[in-house]
N, C-alpha and C positions, 0 to 999 in steps of 0.2 A: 608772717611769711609762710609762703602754703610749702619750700621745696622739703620739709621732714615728712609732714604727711602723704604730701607726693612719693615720696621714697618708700615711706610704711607700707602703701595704697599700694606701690608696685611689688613689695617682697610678697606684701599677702596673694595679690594676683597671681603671683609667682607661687606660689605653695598650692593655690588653687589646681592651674595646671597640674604641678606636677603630681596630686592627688590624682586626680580626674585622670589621668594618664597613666600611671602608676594601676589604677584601679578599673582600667576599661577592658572591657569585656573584647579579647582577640575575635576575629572575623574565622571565617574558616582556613585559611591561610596560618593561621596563628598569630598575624599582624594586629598590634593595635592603630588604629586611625590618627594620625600624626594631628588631626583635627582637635584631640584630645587635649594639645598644644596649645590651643588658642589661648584662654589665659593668664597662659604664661609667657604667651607673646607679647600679648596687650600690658601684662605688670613690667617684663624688660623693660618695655619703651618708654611707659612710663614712670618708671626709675630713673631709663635716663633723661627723661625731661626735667625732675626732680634733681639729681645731681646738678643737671646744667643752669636748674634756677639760679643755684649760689652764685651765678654773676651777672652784676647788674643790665649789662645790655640785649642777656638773651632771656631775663626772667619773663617781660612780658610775655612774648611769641615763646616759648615752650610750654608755659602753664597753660595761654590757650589751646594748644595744641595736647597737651595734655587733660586737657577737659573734652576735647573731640575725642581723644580715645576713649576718656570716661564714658562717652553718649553711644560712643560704638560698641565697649564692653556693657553696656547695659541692655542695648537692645540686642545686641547678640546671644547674650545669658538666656535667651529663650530658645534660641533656638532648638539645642534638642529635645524639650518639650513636643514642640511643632513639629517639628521631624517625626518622631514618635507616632502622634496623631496623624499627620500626612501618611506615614508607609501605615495606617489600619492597626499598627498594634495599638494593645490598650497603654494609657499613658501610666506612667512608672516615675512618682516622683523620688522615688528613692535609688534609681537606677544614678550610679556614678555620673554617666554625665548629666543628667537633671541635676543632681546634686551640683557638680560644676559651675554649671552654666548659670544654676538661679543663686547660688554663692558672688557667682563671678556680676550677675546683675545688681543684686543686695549692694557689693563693696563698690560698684563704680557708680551705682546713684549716690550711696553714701560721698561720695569723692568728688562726684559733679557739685552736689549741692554744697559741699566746702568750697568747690572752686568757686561758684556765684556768688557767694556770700562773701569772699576773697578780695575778687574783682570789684561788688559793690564798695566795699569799707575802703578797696584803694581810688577809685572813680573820687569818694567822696574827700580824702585825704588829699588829694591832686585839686579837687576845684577850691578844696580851702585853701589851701596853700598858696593859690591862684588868684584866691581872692584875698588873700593876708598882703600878696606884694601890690596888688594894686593901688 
């Protein structure tokens, strides 16, 4: 059952952010970029799809939807990268939110490919099953 790692997958997310945030460089304002956030939005949510697995009729539809997050925390993990390169500065992977963002990529490929390999083993546990009652 994926909802522990689901839950691990979102405290780490969650730590992620609040590094990356904790650690970002204020604008002229003195504000840090709430964007800093991301994250640890994406680990919230998917905690609580992980909490909500524990029950049996929502376990399907939140793990999938928690694999969506995963694919959106992954491709978004580059962003500041790109960003970087896009505004002409030289790219800085050491720069906090690089660090973030490719942390935040790292853990949700990590997380997708548990969830696929989740979904196959139950796919396959379902058509035996399916095929045990016939």
């Amino acid at each position: 059952m994926m909802a522990i790692p689901t839950i691990v997958t979102g405290l780490i997310l969650t730590a992620i952010g609040s590094y990356g945030y904790l650690n970002a460089t204020p604008n002229a304002e003195g504000k840090v970029s709430p964007t800093a956030l991301i994250p640890a939005v994406i680990g919230l949510l998917i905690l609580i799809c992980g909490a909500l697995a524990f029950k049996d009729g929502l376990r399907k539809h939140v793990m999938h939807f928690a694999a969506m997050l995963g694919v959106l925390g992954f491709l978004g993990g580059f962003a500041p990268p790109i960003r970087q390169l896009a505004t002409g500065k030289d790219l800085n992977l050491t720069a906090p939110a690089a660090v973030a963002g490719l942390a935040m990529s790292l853990v949700c490929a990590a997380f997708v490919a548990m969830c696929v390999r989740s979904f196959i083993a139950a796919r396959k546990a379902r058509e035996a099953r399916e095929a045990g009652a016939a």
